[in-house]
The first five atom37 places (N, CA, C, CB, O) and aatype in JSON, in Angstrom:
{
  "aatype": [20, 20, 20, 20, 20, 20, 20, 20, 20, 20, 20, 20, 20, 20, 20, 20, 20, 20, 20, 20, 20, 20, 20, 20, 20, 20, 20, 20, 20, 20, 20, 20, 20, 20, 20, 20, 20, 20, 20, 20, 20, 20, 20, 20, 20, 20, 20, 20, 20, 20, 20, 20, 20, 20, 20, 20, 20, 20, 20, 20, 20, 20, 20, 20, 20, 20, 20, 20, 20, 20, 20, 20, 20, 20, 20, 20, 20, 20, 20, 20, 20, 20, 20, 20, 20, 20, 20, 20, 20, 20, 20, 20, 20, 20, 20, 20, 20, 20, 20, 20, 20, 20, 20],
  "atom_mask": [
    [1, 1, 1, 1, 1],
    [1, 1, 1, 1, 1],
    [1, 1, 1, 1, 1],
    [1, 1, 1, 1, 1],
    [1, 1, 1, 1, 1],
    [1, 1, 1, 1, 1],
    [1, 1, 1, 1, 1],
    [1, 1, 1, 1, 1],
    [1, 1, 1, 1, 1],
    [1, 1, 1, 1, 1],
    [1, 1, 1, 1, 1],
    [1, 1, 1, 1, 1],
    [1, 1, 1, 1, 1],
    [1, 1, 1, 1, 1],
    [1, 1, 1, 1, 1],
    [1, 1, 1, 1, 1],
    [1, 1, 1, 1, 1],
    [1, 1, 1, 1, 1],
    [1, 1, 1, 1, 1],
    [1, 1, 1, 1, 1],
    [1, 1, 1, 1, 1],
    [1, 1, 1, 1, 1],
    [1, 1, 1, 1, 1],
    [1, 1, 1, 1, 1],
    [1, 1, 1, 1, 1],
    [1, 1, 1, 1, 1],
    [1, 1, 1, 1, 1],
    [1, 1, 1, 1, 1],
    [1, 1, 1, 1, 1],
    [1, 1, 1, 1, 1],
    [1, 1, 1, 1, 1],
    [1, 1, 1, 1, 1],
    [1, 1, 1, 1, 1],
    [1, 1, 1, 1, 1],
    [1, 1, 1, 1, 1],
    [1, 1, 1, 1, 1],
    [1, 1, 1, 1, 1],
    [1, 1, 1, 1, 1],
    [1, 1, 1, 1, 1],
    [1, 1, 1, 1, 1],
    [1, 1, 1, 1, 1],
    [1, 1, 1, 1, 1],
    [1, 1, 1, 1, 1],
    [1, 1, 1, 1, 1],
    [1, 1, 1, 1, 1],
    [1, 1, 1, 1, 1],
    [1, 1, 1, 1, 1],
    [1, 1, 1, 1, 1],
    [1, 1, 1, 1, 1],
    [1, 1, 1, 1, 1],
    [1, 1, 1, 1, 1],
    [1, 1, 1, 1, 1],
    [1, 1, 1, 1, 1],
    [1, 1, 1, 1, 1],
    [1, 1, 1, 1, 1],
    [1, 1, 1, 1, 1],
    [1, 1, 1, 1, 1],
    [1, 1, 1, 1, 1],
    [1, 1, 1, 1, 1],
    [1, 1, 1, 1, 1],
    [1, 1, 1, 1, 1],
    [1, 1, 1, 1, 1],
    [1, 1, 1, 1, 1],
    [1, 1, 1, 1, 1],
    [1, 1, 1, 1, 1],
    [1, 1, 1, 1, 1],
    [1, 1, 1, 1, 1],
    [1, 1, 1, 1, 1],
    [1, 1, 1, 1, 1],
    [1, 1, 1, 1, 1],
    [1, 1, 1, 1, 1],
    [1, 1, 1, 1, 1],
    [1, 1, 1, 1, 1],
    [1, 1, 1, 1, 1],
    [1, 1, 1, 1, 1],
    [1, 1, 1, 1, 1],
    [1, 1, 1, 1, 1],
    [1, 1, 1, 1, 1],
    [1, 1, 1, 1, 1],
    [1, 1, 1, 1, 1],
    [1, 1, 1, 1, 1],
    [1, 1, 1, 1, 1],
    [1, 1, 1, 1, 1],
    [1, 1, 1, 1, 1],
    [1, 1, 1, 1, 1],
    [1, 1, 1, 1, 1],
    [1, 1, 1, 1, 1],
    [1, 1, 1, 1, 1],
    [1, 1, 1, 1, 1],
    [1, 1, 1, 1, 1],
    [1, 1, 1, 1, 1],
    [1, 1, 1, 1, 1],
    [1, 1, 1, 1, 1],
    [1, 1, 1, 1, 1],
    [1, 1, 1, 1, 1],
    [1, 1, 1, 1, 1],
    [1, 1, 1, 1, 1],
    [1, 1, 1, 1, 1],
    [1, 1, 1, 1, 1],
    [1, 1, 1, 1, 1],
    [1, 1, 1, 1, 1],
    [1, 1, 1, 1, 1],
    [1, 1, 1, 1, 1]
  ],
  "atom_positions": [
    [[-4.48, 35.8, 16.87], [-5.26, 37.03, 16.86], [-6.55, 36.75, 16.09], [-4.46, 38.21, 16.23], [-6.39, 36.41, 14.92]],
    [[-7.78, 36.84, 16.54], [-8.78, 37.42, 15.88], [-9.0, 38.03, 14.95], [-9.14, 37.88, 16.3], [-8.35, 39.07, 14.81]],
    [[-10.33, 37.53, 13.57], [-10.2, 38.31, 12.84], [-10.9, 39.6, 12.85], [-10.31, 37.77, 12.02], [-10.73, 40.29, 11.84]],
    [[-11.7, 40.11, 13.85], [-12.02, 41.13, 14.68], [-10.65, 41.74, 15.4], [-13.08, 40.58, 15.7], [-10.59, 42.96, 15.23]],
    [[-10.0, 41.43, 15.84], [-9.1, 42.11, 16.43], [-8.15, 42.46, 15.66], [-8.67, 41.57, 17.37], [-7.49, 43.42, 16.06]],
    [[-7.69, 41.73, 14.08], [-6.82, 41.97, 13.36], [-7.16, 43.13, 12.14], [-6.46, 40.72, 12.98], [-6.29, 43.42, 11.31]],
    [[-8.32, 43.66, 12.13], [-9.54, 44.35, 11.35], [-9.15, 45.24, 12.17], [-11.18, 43.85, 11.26], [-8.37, 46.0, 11.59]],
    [[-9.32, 45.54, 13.25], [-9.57, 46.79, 14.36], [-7.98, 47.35, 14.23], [-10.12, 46.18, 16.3], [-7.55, 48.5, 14.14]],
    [[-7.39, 46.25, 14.25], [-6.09, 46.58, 14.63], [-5.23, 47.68, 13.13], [-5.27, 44.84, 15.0], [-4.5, 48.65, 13.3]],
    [[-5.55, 47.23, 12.13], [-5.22, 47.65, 10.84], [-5.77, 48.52, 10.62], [-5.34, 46.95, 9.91], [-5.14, 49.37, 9.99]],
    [[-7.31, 48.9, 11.01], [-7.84, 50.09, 10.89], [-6.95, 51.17, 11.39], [-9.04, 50.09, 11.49], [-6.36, 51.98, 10.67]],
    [[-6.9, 51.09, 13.0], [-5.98, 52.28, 14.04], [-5.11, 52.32, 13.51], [-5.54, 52.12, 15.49], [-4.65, 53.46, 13.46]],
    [[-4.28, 51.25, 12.8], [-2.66, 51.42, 12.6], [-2.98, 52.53, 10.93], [-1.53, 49.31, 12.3], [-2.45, 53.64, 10.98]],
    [[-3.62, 52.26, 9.88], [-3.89, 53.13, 9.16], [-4.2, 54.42, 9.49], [-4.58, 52.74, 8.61], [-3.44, 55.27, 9.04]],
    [[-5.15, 54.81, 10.18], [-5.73, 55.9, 10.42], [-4.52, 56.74, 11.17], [-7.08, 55.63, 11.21], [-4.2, 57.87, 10.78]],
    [[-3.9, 56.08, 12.28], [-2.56, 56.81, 12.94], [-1.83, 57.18, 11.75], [-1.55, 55.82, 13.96], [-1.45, 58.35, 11.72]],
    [[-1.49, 56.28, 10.55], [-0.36, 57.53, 9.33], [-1.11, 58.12, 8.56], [0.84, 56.88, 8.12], [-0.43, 59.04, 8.12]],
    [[-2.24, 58.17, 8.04], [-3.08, 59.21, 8.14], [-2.57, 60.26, 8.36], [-3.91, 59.1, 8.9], [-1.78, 61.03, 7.8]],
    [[-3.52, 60.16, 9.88], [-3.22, 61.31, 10.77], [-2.04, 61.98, 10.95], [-3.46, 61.02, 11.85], [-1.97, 63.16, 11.29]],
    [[-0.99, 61.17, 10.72], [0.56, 61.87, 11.23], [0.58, 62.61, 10.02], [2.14, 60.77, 11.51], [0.66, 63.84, 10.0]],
    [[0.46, 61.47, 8.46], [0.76, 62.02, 7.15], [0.02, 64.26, 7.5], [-0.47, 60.62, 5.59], [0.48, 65.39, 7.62]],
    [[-1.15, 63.59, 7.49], [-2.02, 64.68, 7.44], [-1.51, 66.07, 8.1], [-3.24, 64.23, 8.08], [-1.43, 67.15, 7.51]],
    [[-1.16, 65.8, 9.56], [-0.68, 66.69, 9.64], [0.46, 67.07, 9.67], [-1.03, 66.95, 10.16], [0.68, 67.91, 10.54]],
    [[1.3, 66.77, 9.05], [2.56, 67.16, 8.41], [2.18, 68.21, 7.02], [3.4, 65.65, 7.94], [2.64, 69.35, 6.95]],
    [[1.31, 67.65, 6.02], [0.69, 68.51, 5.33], [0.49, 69.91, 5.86], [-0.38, 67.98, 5.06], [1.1, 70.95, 5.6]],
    [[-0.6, 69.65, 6.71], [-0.99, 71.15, 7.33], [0.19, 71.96, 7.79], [-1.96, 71.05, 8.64], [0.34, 73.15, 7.49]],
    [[1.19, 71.11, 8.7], [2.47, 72.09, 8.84], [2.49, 72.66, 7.65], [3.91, 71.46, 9.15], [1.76, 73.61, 7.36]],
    [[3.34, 72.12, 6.83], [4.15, 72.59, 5.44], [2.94, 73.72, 5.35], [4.38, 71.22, 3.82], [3.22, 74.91, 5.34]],
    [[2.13, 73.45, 5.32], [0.85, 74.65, 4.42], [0.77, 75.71, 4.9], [-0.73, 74.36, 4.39], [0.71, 76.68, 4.14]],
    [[0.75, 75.89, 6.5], [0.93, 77.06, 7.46], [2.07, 77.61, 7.47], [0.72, 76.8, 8.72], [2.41, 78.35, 8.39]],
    [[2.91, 77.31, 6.36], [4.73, 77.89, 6.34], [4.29, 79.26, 5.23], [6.36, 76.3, 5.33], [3.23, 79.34, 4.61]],
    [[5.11, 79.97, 5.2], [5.07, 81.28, 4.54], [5.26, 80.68, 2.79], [6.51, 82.47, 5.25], [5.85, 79.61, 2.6]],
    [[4.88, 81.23, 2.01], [5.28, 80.5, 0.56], [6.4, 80.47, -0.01], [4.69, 80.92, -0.41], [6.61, 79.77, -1.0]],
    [[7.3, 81.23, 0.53], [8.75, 81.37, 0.0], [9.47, 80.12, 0.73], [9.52, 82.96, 0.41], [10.34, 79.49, 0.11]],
    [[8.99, 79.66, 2.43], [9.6, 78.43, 2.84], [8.92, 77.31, 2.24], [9.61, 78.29, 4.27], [9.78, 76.46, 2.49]],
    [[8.07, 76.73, 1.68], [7.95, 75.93, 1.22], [8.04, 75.65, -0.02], [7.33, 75.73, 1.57], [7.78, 74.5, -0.38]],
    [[8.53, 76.88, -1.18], [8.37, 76.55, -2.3], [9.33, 75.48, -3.04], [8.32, 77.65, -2.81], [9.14, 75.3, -4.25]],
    [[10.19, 74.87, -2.5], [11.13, 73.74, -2.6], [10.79, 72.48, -2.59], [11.93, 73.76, -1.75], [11.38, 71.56, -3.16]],
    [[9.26, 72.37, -1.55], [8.67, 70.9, -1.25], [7.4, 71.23, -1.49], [8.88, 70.2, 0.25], [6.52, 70.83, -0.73]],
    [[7.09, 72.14, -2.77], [5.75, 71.7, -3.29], [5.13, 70.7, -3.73], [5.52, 72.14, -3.97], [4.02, 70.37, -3.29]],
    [[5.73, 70.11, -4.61], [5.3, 69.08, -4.95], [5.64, 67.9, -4.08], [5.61, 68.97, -6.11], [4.87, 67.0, -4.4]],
    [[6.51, 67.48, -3.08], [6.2, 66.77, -2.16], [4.92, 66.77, -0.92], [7.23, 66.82, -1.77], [4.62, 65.85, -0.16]],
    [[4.38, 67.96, -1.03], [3.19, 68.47, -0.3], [1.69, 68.06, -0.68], [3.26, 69.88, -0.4], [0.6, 67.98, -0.13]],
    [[2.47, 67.76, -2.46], [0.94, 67.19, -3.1], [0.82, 65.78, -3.26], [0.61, 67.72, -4.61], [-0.22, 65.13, -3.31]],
    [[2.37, 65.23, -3.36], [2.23, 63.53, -2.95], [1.71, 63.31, -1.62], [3.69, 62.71, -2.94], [0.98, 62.33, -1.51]],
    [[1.89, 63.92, -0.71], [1.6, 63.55, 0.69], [-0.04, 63.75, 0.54], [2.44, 64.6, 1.94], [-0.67, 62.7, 0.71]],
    [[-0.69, 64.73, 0.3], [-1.73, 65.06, 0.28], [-2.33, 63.73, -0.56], [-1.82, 66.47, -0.19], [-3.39, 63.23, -0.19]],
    [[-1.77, 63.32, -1.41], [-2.11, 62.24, -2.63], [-1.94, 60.85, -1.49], [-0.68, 62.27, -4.31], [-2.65, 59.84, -1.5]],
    [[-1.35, 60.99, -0.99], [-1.08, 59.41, 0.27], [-2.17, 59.61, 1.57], [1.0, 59.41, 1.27], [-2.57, 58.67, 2.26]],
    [[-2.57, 60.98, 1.76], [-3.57, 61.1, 2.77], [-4.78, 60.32, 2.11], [-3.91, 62.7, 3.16], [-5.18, 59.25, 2.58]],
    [[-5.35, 60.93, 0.95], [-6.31, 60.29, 0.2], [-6.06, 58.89, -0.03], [-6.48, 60.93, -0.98], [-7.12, 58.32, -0.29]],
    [[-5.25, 58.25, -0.05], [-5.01, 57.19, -0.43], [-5.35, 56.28, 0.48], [-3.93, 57.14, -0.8], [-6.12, 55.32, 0.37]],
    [[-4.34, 56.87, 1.89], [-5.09, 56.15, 2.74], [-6.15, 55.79, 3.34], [-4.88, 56.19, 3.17], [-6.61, 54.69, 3.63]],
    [[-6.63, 57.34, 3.56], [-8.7, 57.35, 3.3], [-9.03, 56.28, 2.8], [-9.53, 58.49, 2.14], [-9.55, 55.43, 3.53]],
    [[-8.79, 55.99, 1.25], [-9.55, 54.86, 0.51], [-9.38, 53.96, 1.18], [-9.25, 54.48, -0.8], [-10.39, 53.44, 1.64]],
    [[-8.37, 53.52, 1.45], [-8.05, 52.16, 2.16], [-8.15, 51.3, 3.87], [-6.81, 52.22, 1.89], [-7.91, 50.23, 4.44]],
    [[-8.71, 52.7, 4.1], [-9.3, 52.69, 5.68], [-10.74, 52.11, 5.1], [-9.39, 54.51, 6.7], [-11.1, 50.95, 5.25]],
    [[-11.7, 53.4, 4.21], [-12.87, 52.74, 3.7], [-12.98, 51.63, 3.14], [-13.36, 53.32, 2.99], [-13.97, 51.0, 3.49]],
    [[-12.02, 50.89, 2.02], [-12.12, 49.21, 1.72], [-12.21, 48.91, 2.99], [-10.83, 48.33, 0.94], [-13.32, 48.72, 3.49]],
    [[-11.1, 48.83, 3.7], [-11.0, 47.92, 4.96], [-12.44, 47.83, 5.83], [-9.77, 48.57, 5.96], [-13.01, 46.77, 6.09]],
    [[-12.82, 48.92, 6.15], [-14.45, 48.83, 6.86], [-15.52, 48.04, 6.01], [-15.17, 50.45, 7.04], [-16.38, 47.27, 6.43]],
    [[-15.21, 48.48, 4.52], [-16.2, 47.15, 3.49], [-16.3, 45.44, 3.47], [-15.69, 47.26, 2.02], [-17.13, 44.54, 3.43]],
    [[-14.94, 45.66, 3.52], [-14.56, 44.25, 3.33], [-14.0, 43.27, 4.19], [-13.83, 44.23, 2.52], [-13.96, 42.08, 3.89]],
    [[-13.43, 43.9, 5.6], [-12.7, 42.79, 6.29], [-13.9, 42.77, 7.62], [-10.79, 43.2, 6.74], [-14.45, 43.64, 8.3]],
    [[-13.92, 41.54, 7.54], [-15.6, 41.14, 8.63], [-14.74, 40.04, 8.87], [-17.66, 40.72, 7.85], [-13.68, 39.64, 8.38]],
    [[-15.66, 39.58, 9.94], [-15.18, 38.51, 10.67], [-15.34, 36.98, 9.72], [-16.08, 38.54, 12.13], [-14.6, 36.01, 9.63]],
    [[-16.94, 37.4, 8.96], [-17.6, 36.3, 8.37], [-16.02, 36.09, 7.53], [-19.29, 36.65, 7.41], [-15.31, 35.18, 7.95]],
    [[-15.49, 36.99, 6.29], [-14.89, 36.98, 5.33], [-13.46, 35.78, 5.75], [-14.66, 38.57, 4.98], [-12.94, 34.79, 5.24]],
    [[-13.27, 36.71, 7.06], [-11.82, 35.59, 7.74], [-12.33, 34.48, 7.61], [-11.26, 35.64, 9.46], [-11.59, 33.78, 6.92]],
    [[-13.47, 33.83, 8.01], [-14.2, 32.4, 8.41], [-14.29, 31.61, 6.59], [-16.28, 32.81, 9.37], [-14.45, 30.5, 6.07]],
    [[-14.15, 32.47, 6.35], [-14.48, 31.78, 4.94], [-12.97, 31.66, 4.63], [-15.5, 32.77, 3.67], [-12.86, 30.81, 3.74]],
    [[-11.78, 32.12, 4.99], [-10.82, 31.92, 4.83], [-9.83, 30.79, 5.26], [-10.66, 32.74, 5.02], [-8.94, 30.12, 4.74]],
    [[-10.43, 30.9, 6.47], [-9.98, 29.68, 7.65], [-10.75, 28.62, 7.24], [-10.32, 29.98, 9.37], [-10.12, 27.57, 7.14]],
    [[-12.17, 28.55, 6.9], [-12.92, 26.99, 6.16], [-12.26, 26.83, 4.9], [-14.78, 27.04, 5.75], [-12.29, 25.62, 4.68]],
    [[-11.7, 27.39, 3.99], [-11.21, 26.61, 2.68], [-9.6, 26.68, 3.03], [-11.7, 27.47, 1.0], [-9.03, 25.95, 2.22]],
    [[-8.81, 27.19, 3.78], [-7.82, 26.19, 4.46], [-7.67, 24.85, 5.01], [-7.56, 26.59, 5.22], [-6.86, 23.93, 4.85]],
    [[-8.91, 25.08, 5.82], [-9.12, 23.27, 6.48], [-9.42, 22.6, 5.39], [-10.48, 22.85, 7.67], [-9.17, 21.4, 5.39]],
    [[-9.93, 23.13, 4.36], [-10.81, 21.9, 3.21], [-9.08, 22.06, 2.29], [-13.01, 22.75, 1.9], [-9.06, 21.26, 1.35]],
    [[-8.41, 22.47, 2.35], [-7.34, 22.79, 1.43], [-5.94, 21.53, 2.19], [-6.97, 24.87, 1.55], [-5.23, 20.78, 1.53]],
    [[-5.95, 21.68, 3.4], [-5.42, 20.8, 4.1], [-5.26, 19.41, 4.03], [-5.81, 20.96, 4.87], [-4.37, 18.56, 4.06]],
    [[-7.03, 19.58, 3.89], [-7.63, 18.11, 3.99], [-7.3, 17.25, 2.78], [-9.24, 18.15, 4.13], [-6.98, 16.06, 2.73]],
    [[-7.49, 18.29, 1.68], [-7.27, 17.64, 0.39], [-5.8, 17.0, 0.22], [-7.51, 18.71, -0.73], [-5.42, 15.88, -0.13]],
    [[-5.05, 18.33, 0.65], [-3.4, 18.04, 0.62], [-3.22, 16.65, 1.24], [-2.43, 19.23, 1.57], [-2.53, 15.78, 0.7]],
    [[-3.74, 16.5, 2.18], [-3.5, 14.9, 3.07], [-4.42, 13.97, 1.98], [-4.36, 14.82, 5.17], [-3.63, 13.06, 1.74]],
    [[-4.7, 13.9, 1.8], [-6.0, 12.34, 0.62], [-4.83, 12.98, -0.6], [-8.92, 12.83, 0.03], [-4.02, 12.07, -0.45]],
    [[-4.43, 13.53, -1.25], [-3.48, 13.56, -2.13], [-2.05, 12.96, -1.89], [-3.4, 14.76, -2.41], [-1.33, 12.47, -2.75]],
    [[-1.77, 13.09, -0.45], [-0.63, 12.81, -0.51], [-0.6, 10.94, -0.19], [0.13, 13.88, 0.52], [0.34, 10.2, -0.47]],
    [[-2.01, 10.5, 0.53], [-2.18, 9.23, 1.3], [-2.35, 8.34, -0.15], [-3.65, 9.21, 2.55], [-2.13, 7.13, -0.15]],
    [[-2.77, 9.11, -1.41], [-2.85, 8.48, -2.35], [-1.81, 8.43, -3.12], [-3.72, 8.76, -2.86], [-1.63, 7.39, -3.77]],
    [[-0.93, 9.44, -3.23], [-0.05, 9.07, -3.94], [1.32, 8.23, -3.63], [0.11, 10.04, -4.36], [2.34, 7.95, -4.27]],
    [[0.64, 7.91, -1.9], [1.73, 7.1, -1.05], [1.01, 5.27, -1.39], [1.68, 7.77, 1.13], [1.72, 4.26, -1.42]],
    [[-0.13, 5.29, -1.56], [-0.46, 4.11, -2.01], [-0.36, 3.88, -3.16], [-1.44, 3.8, -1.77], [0.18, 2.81, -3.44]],
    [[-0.9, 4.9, -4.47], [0.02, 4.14, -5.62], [1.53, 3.52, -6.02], [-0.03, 4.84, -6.38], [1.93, 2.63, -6.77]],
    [[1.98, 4.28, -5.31], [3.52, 4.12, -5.12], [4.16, 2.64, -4.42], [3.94, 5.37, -4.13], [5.24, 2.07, -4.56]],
    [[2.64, 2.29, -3.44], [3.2, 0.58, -2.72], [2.82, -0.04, -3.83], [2.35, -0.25, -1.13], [3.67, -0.71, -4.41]],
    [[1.68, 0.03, -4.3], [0.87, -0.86, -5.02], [1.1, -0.96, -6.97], [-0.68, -0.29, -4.53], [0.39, -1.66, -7.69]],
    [[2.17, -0.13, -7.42], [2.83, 0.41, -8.62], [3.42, -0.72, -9.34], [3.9, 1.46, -8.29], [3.78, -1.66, -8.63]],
    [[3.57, -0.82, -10.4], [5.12, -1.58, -10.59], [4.84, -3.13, -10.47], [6.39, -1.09, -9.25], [3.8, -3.75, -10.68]],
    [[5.86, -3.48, -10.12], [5.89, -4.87, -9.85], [5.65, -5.34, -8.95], [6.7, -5.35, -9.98], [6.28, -6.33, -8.59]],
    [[4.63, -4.8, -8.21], [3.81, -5.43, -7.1], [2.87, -6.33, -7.17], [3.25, -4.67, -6.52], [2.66, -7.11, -6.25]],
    [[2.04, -6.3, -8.54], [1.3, -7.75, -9.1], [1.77, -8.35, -9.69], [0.31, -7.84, -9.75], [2.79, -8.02, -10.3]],
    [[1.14, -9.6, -9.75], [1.46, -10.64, -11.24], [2.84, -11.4, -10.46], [2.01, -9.47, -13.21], [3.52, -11.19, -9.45]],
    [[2.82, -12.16, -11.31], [3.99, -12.91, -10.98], [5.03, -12.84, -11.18], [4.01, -13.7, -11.19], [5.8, -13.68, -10.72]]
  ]
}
C-alpha cells in the first residue's frame, strides 16, 4: 500500500468513528432527561472521544505526506544496509580472530 493510500485510508477510517461516535451522542441528547440521566457522564466521555478524534484526524492531515513515508522507507534501506556491513564484519573478524596468525 501506498503512503498516499495508507494516509487516505486512516483518515476515512477515523472520520467514520467519529461520525458513528458523534452521532450516538446526538441520539442520547435528543432523549428526554429523565432517560438519559444514568449515562450522563458516559455522554461526556463520548463527546470527549469525538474531540479527540477531531484532533487526530487534524495531526494526521499535518503530518502524514507522502514525502514523510519516503523519509521512512530511505533510513530503512540505509538501516539495512548498515545491518549487512555489520554483520559481513563481524563474520570476518571471527575468520581472521584468534589463532589464525602467527605460527
Amino acid at each position: 500500500m501506498s503512503s498516499q493510500n495508507f494516509c487516505s485510508s486512516l483518515k476515512i477510517e477515523l472520520s467514520a468513528w467519529k461520525d458513528s461516535v458523534a452521532d450516538i451522542v446526538h441520539k442520547f441528547e435528543a432523549q428526554p432527561g429523565y432517560a438519559k440521566a444514568g449515562v450522563l457522564e458516559n455522554i461526556e466521555d463520548m463527546r470527549i472521544l469525538v474531540e479527540d478524534l477531531q484532533d487526530r484526524i487534524h495531526q494526521l492531515e499535518e503530518t502524514c505526506s507522502l514525502d514523510g513515508f519516503d523519509d521512512v522507507n530511505t533510513q530503512r534501506k540505509i538501516d539495512m544496509q548498515f545491518n549487512v556491513n555489520v554483520r559481513d564484519a563481524d563474520q570476518a573478524v571471527s575468520t581472521i580472530s584468534g589463532g589464525n596468525f602467527g605460527g
